[in-house]
C-alpha positions, 0 to 999 in steps of 0.5 A: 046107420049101423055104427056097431054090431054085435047082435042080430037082433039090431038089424031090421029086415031092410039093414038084412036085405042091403047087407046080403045085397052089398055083400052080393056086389062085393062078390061080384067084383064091386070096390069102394073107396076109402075117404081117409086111411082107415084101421083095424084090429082083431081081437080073438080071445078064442081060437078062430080059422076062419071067422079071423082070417076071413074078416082080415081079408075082407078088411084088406079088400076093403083097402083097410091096414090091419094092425096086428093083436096077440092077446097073449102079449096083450095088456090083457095079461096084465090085468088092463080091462077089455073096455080100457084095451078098446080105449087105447086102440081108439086113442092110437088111431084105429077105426074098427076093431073085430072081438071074439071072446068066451064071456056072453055079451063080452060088448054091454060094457064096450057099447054103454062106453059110446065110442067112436071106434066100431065093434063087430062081434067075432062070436060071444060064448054061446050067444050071438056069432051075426057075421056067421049068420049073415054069411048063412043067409047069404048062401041060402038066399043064392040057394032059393031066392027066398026064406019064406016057409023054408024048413030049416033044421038046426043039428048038433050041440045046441047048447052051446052053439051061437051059431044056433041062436043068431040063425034061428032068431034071424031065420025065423024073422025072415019067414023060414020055419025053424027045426031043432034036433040031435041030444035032446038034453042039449035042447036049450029052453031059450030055443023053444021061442024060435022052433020046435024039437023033432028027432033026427029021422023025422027032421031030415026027411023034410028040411030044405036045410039041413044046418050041422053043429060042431060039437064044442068040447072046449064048453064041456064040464068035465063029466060031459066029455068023459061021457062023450063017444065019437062014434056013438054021436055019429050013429045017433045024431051024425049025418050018415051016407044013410041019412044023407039018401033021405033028404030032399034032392033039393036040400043042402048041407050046411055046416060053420065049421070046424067041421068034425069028420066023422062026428057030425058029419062023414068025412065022405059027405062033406063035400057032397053034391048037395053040401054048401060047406065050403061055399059057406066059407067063401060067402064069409069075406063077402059077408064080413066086407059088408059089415066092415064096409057098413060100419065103416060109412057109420063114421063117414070113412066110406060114403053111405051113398055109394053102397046104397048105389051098390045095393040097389 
């Protein structure tokens, strides 16, 4: 039972499939009940629209309270630990807690402390973001039915993005076949393990998805963003009205946003036919209700067995 998660490598393909199960029920209007009061509280280190408000509902829609964080006005700022602030929320009663923070693998510490509070990784620096791959996962399997011998292409600022690493490794457990592009220099050595680089115009001919990357100015030394053009990187690595009239009429558009219009993608292209970018998003509740609900029946809040019964 999955007590915590915060890396999409502790799933196997069966804790996959139930949790793109469970979350399928939660979307069709299936509930669940809570055995006892149940808390939590986000814990956002890096600004977040909707991986935050998206877990919030979900909490809420799973009957959960949610305890407000500032990290600002937090303990934080007076030099209090990570591992002692999770401590103390532990202490006071909260039974979940959700963290977004800049430091990869932010959790080691938090997870070697064994406690009874659950952790799920809101996005760790530029390693792992599971919920965001789940909720990918989800909207390509309503897609298609089925990840085997998909063609994926994952696009843009492979760098830095932990979107890049959580899809590609899931993705590729599941059977699809793994493309990277856009500036080569931002091709990761650690990406090779999952795929293989092409350029732009051979990738997008023959993807089944076509997954878009933000480009993270905020990850930028500063030589990098005083090199950087807007404009340029659309030519060169954006999807155009020119390259969208290539891709398959089957393919879709997929982006985790903040969607930068007119950089990645066009603005006029991102809610296109063929985009699933705001689908995405509403496939994000759904998903983070699964977790949450997951992680939650790992202290026996909510019966294993009735999402067992929800998943079948």
């Amino acid at each position: 039972m999955i007590h915590d998660l915060v890396n999409v490598n502790q799933l196997s393909l069966e804790d996959v499939r139930h949790l793109i199960t469970l979350a399928t029920a939660f979307k069709q209007g299936a509930q669940v009940r809570l055995r006892q009061p149940a808390y939590a509280m986000n814990l956002f280190f890096e600004n977040s629209t909707r991986t935050h408000t998206s877990f919030e509902m979900a909490e809420r829609k799973l009957g959960l309270q949610v305890l407000p964080f500032v990290p600002s006005a937090s303990s934080i700022t007076k030099g209090e630990s990570l591992s002692d602030t999770v401590k103390t929320l532990q202490a006071i009663g909260v039974n979940l807690v959700v963290i977004r923070h800049p430091q990869n693998e932010y959790y080691q510490q938090l997870l070697a402390d064994n406690l009874q509070i659950s952790i799920a990784n809101g996005g760790d620096g530029s390693g792992q973001h599971p919920s965001q791959s789940l909720l990918d996962i989800i909207t390509i399997f309503e897609e298609f039915k089925h990840f085997a011998g998909l063609k994926v292409g994952i696009v843009g600022d492979l760098a830095h993005s932990r979107v890049a690493r959580s899809n590609a490794q899931l993705l590729q457990r599941l059977g699809a076949q793994i493309y990277f592009s856009g500036p080569k220099v931002w091709f990761a050595k650690d990406l090779q393990q999952w795929g293989q680089y092409l350029p732009l115009e051979d990738l997008i001919k023959q993807v089944d998805v076509l997954m878009l990357l933000r480009v993270q100015h905020e990850r930028f030394a500063h030589v990098e963003e005083a090199d950087f053009n807007a404009q340029t990187y659309c030519q060169q690595y954006g999807l155009t009205p020119e390259r969208y009239q290539q891709l398959q009429p089957h393919a879709i558009i997929m982006h985790p946003a903040p969607v930068n219009r007119g950089v990645e993608i066009a603005s006029e292209l991102v809610e296109s036919p063929q985009s699933r970018i705001f689908r995405q998003m509403q496939n994000g509740v759904y998903a983070r209700m699964a977790i949450v609900a997951q992680l939650l029946a790992s202290q026996d809040i909510i019966a294993d067995q009735e999402l067992k019964e929800l998943s079948k």
